[in-house]
C-alpha positions in Angstrom: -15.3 12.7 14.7 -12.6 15.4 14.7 -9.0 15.9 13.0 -7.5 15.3 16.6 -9.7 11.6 16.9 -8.9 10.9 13.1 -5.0 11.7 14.0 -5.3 9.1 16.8 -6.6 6.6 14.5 -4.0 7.5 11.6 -1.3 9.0 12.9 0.4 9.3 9.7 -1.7 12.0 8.9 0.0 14.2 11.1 3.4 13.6 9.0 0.9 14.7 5.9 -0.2 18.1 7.9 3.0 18.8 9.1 4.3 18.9 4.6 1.7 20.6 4.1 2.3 23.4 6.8 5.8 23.6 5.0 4.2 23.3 1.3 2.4 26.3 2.5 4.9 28.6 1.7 4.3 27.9 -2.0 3.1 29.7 -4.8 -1.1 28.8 -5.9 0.1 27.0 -8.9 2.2 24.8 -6.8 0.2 24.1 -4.2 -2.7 22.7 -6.5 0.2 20.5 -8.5 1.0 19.4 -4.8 -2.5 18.6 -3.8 -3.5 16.8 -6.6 -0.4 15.0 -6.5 0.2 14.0 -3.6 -2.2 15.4 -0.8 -5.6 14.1 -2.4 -4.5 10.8 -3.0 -2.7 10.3 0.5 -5.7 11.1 2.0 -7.9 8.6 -0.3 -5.4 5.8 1.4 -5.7 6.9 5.1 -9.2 7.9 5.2 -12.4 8.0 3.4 -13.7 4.4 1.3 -10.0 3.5 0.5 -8.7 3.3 4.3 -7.8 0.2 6.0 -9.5 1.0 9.2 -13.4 0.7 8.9 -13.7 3.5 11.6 -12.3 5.9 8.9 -13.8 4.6 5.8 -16.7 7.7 5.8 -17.1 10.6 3.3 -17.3 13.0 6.5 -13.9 11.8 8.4 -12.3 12.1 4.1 -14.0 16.1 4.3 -12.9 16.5 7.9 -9.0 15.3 6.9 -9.1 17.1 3.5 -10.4 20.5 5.1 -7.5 20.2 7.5 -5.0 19.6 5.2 -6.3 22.1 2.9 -6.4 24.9 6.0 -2.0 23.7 6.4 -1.6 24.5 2.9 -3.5 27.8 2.9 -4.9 26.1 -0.2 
């Protein structure tokens, strides 16, 4: 599956990329505060064991959604 199919499937993950595009501006220490904060466990309720859709409730589509969230953040 790719970001762009997962997106389809949760679109609020796109509101989540588009933060952390703007998070990105951040200093290191901020940006880990943020992702622990609030990135990782966003994406533990939209994709990954916790979702509510079975088609995204998969340890690749969680690694596919956290690498792309990680790339917005230059993390």
């Amino acid at each position: 599956m790719t970001w762009e199919q997962i997106v389809s499937i949760e679109p609020r993950l796109k509101a989540l990329a588009e933060r952390a595009r703007f998070d990105s501006r951040k200093s290191a220490t901020e940006k880990t505060k943020l992702w622990h904060g609030i990135y990782k466990p966003s994406l533990h309720e939209l994709v990954g064991w916790e979702s509510r859709n079975k088609d995204l409730q998969n340890p690749k589509v969680f690694e596919i959604a956290s690498w792309n969230i990680c790339d917005m953040l230059k993390y």
